[in-house]
N, C-alpha and C positions, 0 to 999 in steps of 0.2 A: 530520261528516267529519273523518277522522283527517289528520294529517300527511300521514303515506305510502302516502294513498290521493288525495289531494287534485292536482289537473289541475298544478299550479303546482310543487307538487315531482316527478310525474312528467317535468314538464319539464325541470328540472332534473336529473334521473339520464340523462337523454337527450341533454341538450347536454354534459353533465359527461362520460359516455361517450365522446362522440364527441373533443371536446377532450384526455380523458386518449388515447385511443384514437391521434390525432393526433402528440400529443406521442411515444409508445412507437412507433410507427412512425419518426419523425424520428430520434429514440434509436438505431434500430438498423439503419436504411437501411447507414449509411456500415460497419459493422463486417461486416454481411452484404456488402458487397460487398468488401469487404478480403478474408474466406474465400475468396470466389468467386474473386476476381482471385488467390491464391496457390494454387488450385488448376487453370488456366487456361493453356492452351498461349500463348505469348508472341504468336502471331503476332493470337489475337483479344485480345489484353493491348493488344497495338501501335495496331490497328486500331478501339480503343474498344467493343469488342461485347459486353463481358462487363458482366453489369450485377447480378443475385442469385442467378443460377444458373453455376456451373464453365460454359466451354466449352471442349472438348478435353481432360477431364481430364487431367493431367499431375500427376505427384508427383516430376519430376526435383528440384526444387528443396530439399524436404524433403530424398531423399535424400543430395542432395550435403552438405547440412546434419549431416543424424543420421551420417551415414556417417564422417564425421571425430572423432578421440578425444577431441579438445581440447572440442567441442563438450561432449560428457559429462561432461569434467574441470571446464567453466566453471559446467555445468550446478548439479555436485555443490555447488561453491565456494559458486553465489549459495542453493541451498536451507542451506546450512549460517551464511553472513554473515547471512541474510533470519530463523534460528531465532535466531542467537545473539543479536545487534543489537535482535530486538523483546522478548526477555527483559529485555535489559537494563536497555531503554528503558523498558518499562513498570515494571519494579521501580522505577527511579528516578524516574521520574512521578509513581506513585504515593505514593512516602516523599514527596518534594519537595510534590507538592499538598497532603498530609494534611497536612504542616504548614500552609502556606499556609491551609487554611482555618480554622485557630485565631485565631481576632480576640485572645485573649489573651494571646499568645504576643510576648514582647516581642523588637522586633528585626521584624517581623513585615512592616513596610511597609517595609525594608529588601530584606530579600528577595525580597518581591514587587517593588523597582526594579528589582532584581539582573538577574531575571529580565527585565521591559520589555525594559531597556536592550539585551540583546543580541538583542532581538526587531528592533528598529533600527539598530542597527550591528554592525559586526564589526572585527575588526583589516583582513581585506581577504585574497586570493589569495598574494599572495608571504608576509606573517608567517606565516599559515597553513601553507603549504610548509616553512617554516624553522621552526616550532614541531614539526610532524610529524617532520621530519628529524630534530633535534635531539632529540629524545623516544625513536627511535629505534623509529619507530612503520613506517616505511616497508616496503615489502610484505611486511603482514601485516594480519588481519582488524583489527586495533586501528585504524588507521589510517581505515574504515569508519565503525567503530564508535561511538567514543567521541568523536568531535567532531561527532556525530547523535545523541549517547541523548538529548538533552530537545529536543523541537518545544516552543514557549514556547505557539502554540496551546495545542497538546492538553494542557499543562497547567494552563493557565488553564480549560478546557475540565473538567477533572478537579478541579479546586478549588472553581469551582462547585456542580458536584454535589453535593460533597462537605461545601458549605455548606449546600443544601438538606435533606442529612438530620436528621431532628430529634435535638436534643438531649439529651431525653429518654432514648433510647433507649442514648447512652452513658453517662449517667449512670447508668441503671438495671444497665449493666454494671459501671459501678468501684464499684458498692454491691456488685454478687459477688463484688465482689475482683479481675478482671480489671482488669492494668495498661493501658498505654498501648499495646503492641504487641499484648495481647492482647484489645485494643477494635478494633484496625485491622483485623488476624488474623480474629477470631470473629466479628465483628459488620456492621463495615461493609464490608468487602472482600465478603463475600454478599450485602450489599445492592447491590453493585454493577457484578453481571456487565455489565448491559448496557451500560456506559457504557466496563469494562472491555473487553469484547469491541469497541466499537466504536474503543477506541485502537489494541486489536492489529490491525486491520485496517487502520489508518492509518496506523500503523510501518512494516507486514509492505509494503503496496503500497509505501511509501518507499521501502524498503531495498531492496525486489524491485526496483524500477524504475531505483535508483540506478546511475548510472555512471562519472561524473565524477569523485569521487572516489577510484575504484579506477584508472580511469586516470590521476589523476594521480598518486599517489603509490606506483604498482605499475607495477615493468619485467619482471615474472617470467610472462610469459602463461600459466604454469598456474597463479596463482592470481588472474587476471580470472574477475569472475563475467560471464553469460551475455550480460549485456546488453551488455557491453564486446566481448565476442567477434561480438557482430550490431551493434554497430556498428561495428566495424572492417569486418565483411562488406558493409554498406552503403556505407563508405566509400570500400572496394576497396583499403584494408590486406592485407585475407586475402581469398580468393573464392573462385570455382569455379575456378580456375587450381591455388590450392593446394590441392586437393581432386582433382586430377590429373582434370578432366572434360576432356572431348573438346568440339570446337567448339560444335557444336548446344545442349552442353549449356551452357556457359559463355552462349551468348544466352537460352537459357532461362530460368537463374537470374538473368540480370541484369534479366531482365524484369518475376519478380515475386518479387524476393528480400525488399526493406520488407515485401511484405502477409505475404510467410512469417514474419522476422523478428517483426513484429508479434502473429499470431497464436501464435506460438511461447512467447511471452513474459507473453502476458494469459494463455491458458490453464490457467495453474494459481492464478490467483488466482480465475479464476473459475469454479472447483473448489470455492474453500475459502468465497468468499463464501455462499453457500447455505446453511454450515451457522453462520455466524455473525450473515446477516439476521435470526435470529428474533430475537435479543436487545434490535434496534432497539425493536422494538415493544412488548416486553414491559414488562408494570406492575411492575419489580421492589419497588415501595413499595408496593401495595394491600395494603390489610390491617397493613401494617407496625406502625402505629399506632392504638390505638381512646383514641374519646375518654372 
């Protein structure tokens, strides 16, 4: 009797089901009921009824949303902050890690303190503001940007890696005559999508998510990105008052403006996730190496 014919591992694919089964249920109760409630007439919002199915379809709330221009303006801002920001971040991750994982390289446990250190502390809120200020960084994408391009994670996370590839295989490149960029370039940057794909996806949700720093150091509200525009709308900064709606509709959207906000907001990441899961999985080293 084989393994996975055997009573004992049947059981096991039965209880494992059921558990994993469990858990993806738990996963996505509350996000299913967030759609449900931002597509839901207020008054079964009020009254608790709504629970994974819309009741009363309603799309007042969307439209007061989409219908406003700043909506679109903030939209554009955060898809444009969200491309530049994870470019940047990951170029410099990348150069930063490769170093990093040279144990040769003198100077080397230097910059990986460099690095700790401000994994643990910061200068704090106000130097911060006054470094921005003084920089002359203030609303503008820089201000975003560049005090976010390295998560000290993700690149310790990328240094790793990047420790694990074998050796071999660069040396066998600087005997072609491939330099140093053109070992990172040709060699190992291929060996690397999936590790590379899973930073951009760490970056991109960051930046996509981020808000706080565009409100703070931005008074120019066309160039808040979107998330700053839904939360002033949750706030009741901006609302359906300034969206020039009519009574019924002002109770509407205050009803389920969060679940709309919320969905508004996941939705395009979780667009782009789908096409960069497969990388998690992938063996990009099989084969790499024969012995």
């Amino acid at each position: 009797m084989t393994l996975g014919t055997s009573k004992g591992y049947r059981l096991f694919q039965v209880v494992n089901g059921i558990i994993l089964t469990g858990v993806v249920a738990v996963t996505l109760y509350p996000f299913i009921n967030i759609i449900a409630r931002s597509f839901s007439e207020e008054r079964y919002i009020v009254s608790g009824e709504v629970n994974l199915i819309p009741r009363g379809f309603d799309l007042t709330t969307y439209k007061i949303v989409a219908s406003d221009p700043m909506f679109w303006i903030n939209y554009r801002n955060t898809v444009i902050y969200t491309v530049v920001a994870t470019i940047i971040s990951i170029v410099l991750t990348t150069c930063y890690a490769y170093v990093l994982s040279k144990k040769r390289l003198k100077g080397r446990n230097t910059l990986v303190g460099i690095a700790l250190f401000t994994m643990f502390f910061s200068g704090g809120l106000i130097p911060n503001y006054v470094l921005i200020t003084s920089l002359g960084l203030k609303n503008s994408i820089w201000a975003i940007v560049l005090p976010n391009a390295i998560n000290v994670f993700n690149l310790l996370v990328m240094k790793a890696f990047f420790e694990s590839l074998p050796h071999e295989l660069e040396e066998a490149a600087a005997i072609d005559g491939l330099n140093t960029y053109g070992i990172l370039w040709r060699v190992v940057l291929p060996l690397s999508k999936a590790v590379i794909a899973t930073m951009v996806l760490f970056y991109a949700v960051s930046f996509w998510n981020s808000w706080f720093a565009a409100f703070l150091y931005m008074s120019d509200s066309e160039l808040f990105p979107v998330t700053v525009y839904l939360r002033n709308l949750i706030a009741g900064a901006t609302g359906a008052e300034a969206a020039g709606a009519a009574a019924a509709e002002v109770t509407q959207a205050a009803a389920n403006i969060e679940e709309v906000t919320i969905v508004l907001t996941v939705l395009p990441i979780l667009a782009v996730y789908p096409f960069v899961q497969r990388y998690f999985v992938s063996g990009v080293m099989l084969g790499a190496v024969k012995g």
